[in-house]
CHARMM-style PDB file with segment names, atoms N, HN, CA, C and O in Angstrom:
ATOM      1  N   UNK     1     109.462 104.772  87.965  1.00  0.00      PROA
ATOM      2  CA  UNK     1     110.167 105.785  88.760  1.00  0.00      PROA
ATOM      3  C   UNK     1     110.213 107.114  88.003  1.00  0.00      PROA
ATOM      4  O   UNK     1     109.973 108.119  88.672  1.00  0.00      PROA
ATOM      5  N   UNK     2     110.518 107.281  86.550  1.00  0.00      PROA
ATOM      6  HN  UNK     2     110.713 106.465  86.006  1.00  0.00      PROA
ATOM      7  CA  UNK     2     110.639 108.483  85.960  1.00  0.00      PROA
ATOM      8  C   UNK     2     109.471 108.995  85.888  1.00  0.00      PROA
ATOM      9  O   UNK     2     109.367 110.222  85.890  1.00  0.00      PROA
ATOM     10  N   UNK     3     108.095 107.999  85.792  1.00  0.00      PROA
ATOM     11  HN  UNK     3     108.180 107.002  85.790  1.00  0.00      PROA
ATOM     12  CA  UNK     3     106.847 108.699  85.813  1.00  0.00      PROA
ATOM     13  C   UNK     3     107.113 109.965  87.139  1.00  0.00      PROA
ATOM     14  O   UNK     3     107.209 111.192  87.092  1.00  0.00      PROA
ATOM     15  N   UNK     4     107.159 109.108  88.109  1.00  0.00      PROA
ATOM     16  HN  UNK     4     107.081 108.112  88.147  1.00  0.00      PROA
ATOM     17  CA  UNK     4     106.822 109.697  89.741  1.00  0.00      PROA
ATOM     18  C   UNK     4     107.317 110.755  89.307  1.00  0.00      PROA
ATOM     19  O   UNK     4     106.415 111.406  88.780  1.00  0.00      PROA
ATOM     20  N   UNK     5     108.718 111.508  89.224  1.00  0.00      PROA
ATOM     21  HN  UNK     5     109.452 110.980  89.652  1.00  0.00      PROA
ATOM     22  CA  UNK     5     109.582 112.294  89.073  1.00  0.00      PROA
ATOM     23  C   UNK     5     108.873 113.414  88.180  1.00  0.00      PROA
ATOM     24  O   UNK     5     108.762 114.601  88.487  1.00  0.00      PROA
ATOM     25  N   UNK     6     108.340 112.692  86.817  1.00  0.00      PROA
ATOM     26  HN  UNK     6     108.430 111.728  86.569  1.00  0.00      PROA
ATOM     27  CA  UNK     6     107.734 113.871  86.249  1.00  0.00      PROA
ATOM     28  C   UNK     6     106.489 114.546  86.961  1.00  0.00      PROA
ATOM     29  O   UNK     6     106.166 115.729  87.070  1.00  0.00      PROA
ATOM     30  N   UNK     7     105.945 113.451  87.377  1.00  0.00      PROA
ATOM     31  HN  UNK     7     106.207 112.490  87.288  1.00  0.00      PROA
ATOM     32  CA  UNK     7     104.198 113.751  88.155  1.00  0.00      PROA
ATOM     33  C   UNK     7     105.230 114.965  89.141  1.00  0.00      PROA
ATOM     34  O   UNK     7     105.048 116.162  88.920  1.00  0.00      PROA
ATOM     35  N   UNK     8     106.045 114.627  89.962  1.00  0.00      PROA
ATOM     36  HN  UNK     8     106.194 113.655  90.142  1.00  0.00      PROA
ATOM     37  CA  UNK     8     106.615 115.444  91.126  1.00  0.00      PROA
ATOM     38  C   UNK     8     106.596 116.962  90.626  1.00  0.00      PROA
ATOM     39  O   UNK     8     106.131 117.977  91.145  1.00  0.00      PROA
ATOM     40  N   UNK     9     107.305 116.729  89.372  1.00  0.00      PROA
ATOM     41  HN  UNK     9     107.683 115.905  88.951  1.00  0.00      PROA
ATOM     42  CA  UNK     9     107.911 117.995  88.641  1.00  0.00      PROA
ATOM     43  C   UNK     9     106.604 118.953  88.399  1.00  0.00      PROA
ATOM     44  O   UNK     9     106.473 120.113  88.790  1.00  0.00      PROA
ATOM     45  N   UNK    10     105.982 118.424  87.899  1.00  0.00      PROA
ATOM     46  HN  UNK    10     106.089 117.482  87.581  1.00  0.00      PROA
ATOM     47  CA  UNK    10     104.306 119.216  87.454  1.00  0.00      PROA
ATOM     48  C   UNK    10     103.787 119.619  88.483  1.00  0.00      PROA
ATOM     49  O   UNK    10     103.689 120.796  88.830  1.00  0.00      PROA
ATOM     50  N   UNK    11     103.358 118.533  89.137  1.00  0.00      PROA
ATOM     51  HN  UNK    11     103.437 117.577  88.855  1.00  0.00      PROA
ATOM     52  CA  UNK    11     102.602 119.810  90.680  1.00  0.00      PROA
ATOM     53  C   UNK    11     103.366 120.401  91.263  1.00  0.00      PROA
ATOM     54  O   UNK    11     102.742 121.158  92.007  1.00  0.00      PROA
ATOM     55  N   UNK    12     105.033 120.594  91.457  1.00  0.00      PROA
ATOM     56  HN  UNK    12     105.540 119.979  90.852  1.00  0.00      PROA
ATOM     57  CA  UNK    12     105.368 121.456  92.090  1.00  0.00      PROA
ATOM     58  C   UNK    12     105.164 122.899  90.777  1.00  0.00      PROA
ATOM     59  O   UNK    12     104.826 124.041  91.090  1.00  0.00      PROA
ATOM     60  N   UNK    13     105.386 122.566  89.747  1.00  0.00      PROA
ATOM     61  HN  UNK    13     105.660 121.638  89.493  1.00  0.00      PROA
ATOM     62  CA  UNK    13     105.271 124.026  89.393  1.00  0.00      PROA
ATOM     63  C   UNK    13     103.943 124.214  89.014  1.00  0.00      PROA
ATOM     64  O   UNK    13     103.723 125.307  88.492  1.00  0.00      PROA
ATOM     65  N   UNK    14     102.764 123.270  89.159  1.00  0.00      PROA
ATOM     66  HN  UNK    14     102.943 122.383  89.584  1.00  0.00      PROA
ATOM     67  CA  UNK    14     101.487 124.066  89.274  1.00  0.00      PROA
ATOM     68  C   UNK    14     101.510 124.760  90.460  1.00  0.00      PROA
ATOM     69  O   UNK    14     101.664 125.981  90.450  1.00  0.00      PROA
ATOM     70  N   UNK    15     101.323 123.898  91.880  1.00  0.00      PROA
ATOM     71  HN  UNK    15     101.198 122.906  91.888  1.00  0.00      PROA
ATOM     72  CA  UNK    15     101.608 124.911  92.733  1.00  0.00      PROA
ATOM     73  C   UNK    15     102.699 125.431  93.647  1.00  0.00      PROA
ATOM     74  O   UNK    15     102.836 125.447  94.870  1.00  0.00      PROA
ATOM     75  N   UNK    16     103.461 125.868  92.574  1.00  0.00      PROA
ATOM     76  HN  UNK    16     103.349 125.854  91.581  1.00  0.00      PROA
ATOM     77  CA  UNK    16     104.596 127.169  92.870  1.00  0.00      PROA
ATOM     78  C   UNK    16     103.865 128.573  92.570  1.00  0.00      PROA
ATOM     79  O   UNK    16     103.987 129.691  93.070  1.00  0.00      PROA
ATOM     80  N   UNK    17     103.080 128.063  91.577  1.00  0.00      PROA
ATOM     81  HN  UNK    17     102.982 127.155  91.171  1.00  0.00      PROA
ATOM     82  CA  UNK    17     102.376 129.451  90.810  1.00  0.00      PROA
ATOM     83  C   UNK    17     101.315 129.798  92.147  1.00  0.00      PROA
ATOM     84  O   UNK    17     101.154 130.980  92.449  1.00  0.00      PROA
ATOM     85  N   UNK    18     100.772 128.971  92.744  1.00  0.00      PROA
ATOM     86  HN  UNK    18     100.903 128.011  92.499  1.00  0.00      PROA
ATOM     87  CA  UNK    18      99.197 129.382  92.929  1.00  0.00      PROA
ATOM     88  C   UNK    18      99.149 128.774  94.851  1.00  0.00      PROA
ATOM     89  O   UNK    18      98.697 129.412  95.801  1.00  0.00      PROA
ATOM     90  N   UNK    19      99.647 127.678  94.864  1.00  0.00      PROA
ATOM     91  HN  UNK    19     100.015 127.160  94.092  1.00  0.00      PROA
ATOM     92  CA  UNK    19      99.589 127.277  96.310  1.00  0.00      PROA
ATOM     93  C   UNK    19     100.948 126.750  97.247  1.00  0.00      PROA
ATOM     94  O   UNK    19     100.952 125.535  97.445  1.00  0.00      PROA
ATOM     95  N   UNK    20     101.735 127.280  97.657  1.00  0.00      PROA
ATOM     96  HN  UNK    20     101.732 128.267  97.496  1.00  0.00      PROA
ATOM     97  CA  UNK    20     103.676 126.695  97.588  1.00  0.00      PROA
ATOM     98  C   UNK    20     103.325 126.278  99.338  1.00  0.00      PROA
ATOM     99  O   UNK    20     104.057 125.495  99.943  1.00  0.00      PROA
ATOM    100  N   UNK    21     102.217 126.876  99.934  1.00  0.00      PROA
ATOM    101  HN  UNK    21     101.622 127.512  99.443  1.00  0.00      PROA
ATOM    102  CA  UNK    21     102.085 126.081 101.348  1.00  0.00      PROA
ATOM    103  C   UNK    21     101.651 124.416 101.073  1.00  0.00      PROA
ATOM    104  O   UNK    21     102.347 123.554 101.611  1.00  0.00      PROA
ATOM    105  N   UNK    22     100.739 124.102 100.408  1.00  0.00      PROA
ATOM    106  HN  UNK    22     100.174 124.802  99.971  1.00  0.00      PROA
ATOM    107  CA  UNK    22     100.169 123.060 100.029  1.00  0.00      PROA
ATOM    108  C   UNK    22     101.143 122.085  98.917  1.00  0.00      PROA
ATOM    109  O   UNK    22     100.809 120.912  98.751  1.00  0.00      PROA
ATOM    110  N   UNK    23     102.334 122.637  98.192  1.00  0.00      PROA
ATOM    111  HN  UNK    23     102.605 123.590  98.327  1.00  0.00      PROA
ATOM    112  CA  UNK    23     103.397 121.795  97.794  1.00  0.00      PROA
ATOM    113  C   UNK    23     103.797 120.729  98.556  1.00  0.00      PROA
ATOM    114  O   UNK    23     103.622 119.643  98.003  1.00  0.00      PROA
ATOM    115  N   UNK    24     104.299 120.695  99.696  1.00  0.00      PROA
ATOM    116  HN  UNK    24     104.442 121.577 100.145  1.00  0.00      PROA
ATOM    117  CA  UNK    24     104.864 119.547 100.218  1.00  0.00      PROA
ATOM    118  C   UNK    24     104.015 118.632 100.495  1.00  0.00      PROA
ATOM    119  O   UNK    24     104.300 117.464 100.232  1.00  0.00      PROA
ATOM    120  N   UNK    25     102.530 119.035 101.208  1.00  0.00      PROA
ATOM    121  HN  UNK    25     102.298 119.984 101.421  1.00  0.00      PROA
ATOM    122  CA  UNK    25     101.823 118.107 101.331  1.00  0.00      PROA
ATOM    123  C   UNK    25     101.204 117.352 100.061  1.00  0.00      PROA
ATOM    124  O   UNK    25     100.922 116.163 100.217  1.00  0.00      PROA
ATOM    125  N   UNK    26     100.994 117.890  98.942  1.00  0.00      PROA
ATOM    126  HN  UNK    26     101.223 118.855  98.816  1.00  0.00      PROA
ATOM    127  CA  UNK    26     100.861 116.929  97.843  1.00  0.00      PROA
ATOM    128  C   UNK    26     102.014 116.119  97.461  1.00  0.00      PROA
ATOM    129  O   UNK    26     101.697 115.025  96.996  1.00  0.00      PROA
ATOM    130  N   UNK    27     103.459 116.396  97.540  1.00  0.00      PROA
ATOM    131  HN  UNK    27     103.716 117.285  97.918  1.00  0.00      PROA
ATOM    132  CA  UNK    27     104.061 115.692  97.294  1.00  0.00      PROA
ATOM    133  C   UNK    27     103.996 114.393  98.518  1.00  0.00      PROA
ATOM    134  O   UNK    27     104.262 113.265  98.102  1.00  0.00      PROA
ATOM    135  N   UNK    28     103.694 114.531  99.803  1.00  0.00      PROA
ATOM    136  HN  UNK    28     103.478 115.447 100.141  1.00  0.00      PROA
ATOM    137  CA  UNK    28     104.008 113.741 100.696  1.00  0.00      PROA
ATOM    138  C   UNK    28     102.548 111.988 100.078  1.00  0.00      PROA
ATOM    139  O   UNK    28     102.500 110.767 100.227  1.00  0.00      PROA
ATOM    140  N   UNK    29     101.726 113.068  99.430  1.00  0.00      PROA
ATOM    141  HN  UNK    29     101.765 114.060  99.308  1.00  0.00      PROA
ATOM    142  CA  UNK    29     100.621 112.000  99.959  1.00  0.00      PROA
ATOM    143  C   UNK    29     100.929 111.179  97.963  1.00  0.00      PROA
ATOM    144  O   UNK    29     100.637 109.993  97.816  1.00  0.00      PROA
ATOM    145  N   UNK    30     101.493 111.997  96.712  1.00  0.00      PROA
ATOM    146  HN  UNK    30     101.730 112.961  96.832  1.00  0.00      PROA
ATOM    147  CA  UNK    30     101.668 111.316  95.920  1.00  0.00      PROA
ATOM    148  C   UNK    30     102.364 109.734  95.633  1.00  0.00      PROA
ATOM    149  O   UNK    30     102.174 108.708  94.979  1.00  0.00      PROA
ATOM    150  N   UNK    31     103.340 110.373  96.666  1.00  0.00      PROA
ATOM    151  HN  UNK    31     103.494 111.206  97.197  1.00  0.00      PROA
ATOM    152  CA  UNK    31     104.807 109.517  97.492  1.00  0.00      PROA
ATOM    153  C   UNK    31     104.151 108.184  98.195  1.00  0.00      PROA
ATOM    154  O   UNK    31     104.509 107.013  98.064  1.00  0.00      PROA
ATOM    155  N   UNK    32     102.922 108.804  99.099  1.00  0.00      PROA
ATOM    156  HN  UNK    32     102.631 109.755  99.206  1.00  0.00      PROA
ATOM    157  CA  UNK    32     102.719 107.665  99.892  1.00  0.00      PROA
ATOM    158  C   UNK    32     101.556 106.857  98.521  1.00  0.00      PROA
ATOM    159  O   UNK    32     101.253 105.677  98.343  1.00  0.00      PROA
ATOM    160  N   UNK    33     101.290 107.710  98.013  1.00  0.00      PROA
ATOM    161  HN  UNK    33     101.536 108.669  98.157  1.00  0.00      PROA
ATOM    162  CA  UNK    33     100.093 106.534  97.102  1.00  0.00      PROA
ATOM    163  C   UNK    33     100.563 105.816  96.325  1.00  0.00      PROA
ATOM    164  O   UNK    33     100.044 104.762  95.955  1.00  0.00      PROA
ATOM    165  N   UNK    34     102.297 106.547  95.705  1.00  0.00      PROA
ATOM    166  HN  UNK    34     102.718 107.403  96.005  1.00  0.00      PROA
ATOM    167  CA  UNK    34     102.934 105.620  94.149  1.00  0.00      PROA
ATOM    168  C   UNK    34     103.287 104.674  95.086  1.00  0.00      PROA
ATOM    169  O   UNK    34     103.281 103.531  94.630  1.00  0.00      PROA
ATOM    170  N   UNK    35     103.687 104.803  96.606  1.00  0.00      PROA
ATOM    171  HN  UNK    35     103.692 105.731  96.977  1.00  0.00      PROA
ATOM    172  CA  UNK    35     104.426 103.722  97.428  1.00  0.00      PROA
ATOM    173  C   UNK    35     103.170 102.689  97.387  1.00  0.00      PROA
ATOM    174  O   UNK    35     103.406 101.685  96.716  1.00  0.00      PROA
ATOM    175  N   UNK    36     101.978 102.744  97.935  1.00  0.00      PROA
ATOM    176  HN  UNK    36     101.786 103.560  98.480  1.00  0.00      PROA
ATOM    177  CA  UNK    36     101.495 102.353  98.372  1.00  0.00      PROA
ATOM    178  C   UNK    36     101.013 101.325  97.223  1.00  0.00      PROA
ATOM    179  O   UNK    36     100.659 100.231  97.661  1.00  0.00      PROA
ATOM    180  N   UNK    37     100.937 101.509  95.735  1.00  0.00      PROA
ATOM    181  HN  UNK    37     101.224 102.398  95.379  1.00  0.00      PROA
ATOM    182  CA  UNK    37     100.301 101.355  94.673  1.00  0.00      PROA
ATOM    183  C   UNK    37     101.121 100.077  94.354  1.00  0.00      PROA
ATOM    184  O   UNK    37     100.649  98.964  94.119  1.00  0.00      PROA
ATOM    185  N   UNK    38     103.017 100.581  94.401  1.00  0.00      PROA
ATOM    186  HN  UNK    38     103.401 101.484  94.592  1.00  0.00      PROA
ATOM    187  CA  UNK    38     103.498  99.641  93.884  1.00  0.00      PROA
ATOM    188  C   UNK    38     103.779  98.432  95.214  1.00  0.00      PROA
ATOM    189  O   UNK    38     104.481  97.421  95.165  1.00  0.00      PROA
ATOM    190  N   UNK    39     103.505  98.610  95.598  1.00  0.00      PROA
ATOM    191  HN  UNK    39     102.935  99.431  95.638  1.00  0.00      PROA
ATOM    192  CA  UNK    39     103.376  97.447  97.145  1.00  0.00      PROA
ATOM    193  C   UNK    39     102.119  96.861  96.540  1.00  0.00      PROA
ATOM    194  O   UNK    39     102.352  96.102  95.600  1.00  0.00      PROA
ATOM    195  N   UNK    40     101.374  96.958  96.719  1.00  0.00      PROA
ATOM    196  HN  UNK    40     101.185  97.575  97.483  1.00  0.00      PROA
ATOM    197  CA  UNK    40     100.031  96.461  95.960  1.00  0.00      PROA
ATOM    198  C   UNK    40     100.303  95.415  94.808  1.00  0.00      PROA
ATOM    199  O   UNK    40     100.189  94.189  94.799  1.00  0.00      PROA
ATOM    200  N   UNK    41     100.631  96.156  94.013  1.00  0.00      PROA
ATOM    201  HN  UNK    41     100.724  97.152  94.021  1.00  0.00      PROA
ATOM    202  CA  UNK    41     100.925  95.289  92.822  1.00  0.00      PROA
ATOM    203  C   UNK    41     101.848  94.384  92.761  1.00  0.00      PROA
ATOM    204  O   UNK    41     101.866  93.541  91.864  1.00  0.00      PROA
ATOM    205  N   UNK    42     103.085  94.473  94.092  1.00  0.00      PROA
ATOM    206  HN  UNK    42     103.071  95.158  94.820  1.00  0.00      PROA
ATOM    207  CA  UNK    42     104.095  93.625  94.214  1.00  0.00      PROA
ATOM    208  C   UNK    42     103.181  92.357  95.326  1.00  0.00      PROA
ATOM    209  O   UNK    42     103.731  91.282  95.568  1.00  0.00      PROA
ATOM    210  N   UNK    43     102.232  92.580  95.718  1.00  0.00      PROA
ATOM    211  HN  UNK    43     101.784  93.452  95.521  1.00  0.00      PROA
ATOM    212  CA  UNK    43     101.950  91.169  96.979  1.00  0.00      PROA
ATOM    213  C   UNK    43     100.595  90.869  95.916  1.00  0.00      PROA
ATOM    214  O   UNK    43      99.670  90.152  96.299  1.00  0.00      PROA
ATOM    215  N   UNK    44     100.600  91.451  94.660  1.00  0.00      PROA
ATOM    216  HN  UNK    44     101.352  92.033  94.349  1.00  0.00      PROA
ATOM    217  CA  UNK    44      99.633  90.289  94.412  1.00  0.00      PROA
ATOM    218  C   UNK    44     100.025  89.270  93.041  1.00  0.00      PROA
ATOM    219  O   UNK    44      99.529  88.230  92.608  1.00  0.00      PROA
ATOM    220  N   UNK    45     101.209  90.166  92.597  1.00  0.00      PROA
ATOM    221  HN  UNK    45     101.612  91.011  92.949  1.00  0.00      PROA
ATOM    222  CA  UNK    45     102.271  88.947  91.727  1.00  0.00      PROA
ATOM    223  C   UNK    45     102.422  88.294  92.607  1.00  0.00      PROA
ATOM    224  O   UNK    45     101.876  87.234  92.298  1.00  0.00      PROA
ATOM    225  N   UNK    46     102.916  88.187  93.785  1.00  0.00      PROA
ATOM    226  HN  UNK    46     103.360  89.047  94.035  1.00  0.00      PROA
ATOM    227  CA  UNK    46     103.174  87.281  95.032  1.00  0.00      PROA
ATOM    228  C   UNK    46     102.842  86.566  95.191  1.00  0.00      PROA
ATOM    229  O   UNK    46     103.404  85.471  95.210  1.00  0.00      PROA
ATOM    230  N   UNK    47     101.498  86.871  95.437  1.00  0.00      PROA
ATOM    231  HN  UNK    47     101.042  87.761  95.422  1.00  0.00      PROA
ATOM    232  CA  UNK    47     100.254  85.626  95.839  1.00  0.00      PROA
ATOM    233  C   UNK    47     100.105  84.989  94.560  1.00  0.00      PROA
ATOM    234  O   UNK    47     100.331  83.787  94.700  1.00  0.00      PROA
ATOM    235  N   UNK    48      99.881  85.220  93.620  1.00  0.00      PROA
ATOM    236  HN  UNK    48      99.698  86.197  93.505  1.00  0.00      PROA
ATOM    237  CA  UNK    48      99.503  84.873  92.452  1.00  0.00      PROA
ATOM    238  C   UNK    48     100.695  83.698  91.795  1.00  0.00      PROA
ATOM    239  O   UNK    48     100.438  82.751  91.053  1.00  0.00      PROA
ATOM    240  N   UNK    49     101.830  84.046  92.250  1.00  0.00      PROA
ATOM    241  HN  UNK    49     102.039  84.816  92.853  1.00  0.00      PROA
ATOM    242  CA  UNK    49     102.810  83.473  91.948  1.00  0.00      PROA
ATOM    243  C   UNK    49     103.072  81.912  92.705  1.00  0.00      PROA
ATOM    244  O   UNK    49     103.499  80.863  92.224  1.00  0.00      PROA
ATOM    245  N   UNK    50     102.601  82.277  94.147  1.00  0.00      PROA
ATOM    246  HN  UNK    50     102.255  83.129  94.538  1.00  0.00      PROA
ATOM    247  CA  UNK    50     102.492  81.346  94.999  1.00  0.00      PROA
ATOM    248  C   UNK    50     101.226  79.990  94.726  1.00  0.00      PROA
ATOM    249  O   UNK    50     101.414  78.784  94.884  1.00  0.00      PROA
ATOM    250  N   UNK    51      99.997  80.659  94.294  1.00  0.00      PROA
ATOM    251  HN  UNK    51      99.844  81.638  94.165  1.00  0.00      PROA
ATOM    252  CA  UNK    51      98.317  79.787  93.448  1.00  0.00      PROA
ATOM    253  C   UNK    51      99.505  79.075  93.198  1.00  0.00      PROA
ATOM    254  OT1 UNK    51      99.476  78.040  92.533  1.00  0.00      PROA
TER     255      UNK     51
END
């Protein structure tokens, strides 16, 4: 979780400097990939757990 937060922190102030329309949408799709990443890794301890 503190990773995410820092990753968050950095691209908003890369682009604060240079692109602040395109801010939210990088945050939206980081959000959906750390989501998506740790779902991933949670259904295959799962399965794995289940073997």
């Amino acid at each position: 979780m503190l990773q995410i937060m820092l990753f968050l922190m950095h691209t908003r102030y890369k682009y604060q400097k240079y692109k602040p329309d395109k801010y939210l949408i990088n945050i939206q799709q980081s959000l959906n990939y750390s989501i998506y990443s740790s779902t991933t890794k949670r259904q295959k301890i799962i399965t794995k757990s289940y073997k």
